[in-house]
N, C-alpha and C positions, 0 to 999 in steps of 0.2 A: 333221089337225094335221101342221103340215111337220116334219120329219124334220134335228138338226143334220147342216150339214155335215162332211162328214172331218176337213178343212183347220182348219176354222174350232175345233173341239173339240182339236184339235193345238194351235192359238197358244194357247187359252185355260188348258190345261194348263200350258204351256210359262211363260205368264206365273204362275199361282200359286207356281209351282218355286220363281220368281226370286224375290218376294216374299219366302216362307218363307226363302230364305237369307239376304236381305237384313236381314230381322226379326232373326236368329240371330246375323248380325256384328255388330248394332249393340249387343245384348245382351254384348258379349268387354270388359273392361274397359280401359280407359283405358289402363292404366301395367301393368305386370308389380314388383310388390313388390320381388322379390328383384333383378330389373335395376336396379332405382334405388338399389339397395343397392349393387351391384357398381361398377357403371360410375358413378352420378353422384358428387354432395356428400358429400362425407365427414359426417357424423354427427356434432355439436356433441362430442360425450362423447370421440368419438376423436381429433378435430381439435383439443382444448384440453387433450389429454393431459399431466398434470404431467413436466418433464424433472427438477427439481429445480433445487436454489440457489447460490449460490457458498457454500465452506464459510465460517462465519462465522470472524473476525481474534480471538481472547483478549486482553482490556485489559490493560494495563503495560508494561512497558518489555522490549524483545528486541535484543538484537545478533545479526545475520547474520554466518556466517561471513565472514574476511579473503580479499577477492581477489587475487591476485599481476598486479601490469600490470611491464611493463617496466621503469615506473621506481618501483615500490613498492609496498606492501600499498595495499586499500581495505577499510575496513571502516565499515559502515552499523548505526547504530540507531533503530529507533522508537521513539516510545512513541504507545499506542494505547488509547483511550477511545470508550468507544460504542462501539465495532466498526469506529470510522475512526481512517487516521493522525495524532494531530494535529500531529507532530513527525517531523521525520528529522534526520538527522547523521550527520557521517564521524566515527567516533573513530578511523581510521586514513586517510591521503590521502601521498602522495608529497610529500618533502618535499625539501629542498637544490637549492641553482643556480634554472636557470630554474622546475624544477617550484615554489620558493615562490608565483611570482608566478600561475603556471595553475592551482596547487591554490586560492588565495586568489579567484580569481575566478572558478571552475568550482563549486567543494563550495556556496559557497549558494545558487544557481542551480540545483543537481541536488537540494537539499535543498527548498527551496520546489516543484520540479517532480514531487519524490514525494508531497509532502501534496498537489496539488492533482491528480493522478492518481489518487492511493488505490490505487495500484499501482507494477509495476519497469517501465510498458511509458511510458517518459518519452524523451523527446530525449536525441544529444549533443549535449553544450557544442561548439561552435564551437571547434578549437585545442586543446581534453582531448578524443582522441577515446580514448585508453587509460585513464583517469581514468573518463571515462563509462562504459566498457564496467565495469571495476570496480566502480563505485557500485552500477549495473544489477545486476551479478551478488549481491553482496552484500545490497541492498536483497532482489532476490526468495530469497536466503535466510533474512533475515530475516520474510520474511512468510509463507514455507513453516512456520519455527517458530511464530507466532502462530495461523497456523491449526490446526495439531497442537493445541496448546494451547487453541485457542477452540473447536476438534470435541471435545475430552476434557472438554472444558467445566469446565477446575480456574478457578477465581475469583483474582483476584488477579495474577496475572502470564501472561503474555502468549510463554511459551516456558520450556523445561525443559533441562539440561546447560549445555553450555559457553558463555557468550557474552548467557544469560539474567539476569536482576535473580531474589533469591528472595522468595518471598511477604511475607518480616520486610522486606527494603529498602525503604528510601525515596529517594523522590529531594528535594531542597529547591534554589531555587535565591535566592541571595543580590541585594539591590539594585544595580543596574548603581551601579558610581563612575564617573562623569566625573574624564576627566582631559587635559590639555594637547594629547594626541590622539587622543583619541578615548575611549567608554566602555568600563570592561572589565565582566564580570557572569559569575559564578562559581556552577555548579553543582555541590553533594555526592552522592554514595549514600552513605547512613548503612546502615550492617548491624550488630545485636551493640553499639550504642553506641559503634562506629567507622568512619572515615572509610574505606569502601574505594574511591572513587571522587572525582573532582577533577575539573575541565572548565572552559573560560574559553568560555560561546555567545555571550560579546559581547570581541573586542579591538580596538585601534584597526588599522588598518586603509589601504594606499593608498600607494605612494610608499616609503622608509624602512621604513613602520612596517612592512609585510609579514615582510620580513627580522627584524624586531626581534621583530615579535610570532611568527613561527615556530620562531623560536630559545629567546625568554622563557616561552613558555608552554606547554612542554611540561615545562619543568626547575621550575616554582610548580605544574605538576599533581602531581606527582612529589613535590615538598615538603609539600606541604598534605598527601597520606595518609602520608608519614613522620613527620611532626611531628606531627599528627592538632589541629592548631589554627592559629591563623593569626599565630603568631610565628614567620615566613619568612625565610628573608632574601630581598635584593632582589639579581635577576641582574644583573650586570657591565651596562651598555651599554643596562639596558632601566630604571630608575630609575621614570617615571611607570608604567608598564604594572604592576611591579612592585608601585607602593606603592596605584594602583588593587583588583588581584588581590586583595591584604590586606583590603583595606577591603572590598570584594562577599565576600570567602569568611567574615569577622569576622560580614558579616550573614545568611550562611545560616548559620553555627552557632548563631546567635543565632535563628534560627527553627527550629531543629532543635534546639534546648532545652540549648545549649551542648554 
């Protein structure tokens, strides 16, 4: 019988070695667990981690505090339902000389532009750029309060202290009067079965009447909660605006149960 050779029982060694390791790497898994942890895809659970929500708005009616602009207070109120604005308004804006004519054509343009933001992050008007800044400021106070109120979660109104509506108030607003130029339309707050609030959201408007109705209708808000009815008299100079006023604030007492 021949005898292996040296050489030849060497390679044949040599190659089972390489086998058996070869066997051995193939057998090491794929991926390393905790590396796919580390370095890849973040993990559905951590990647969709809740941040939270904006705080919700409290329903009713809120006034933000007054801002000081160069040529006069602003002051913004909403009122809010469902948890959206459906209303804004200046019940204070610069008023005399030129500002008649910037505030008459700025406040409902910044008024329409906070309901349809549902926030204070709204444009300026073009020409109010002091007006803007004011509304802005004032507006996100008021929505600072409704949020207080809408996280404390009290029912009914929509902000608490100064510049707030309280839970008893109501607001009512009276049928617009057409009159020779333009309509007027008269809102109340009723508190305690009396008027402590007056408001013209409709006057004529444009040309004259600016002046007339800025003049008129601050002096028939003013009469309507002194008088607490709507035997006014009619201001000097403003005659239709005037005998309008009566007749829309005649119909919100008359919805507000006299």
């Amino acid at each position: 019988m021949r005898k292996s050779h040296p050489v030849r029982r060497a390679v044949l060694a040599t190659a089972a070695t390489v086998s058996g390791i070869v066997l051995l790497l193939s057998l090491k898994p794929a991926s390393d667990p905790g590396s796919a942890a580390a370095g890849g895809a973040v993990p559905p659970a951590a990647a969709q981690s809740p941040q939270g929500g904006a705080q919700p708005i409290g329903n009713g009616t809120v006034t933000g505090d007054a801002a000081r602009t160069q040529y006069g207070a602003v002051q913004v109120r909403i009122t809010v339902n469902g948890g959206k604005i459906t209303k804004a308004e200046a019940v204070q804006a610069p008023q005399g000389g030129q500002s008649d004519r910037i505030t008459s054509n700025a406040v409902p343009r910044l008024n329409q532009a906070a309901v349809t933001a549902q926030s204070a992050e709204i444009d300026a008007v073009s020409g109010a750029t002091y007006t803007s800044t004011g509304y802005k400021k004032s507006l996100q106070s008021a929505l600072d309060k409704a949020r207080t109120a809408g996280s404390s979660g009290a029912p009914g109104a929509a902000g608490s202290g100064q510049g707030s509506e309280s839970a008893q108030a109501r607001t009512v607003t009276g049928d617009a009067a057409r009159t020779q130029y333009g309509a007027v339309q008269v809102r109340i707050t009723v508190n305690g079965g009396k008027i402590t609030k007056a408001e013209a959201v409709q006057a004529p408007q444009g040309g004259q009447s600016d002046r007339i109705t800025s003049n008129a209708v601050p002096r028939l808000n003013q009469a309507a909660v002194t008088a607490q009815s709507a035997e006014i008299d009619a201001v000097s100079g403003a005659t239709y605006t005037s005998a309008g006023y009566r007749q829309s604030l005649q119909s919100a007492l008359d919805k507000a149960g006299g």
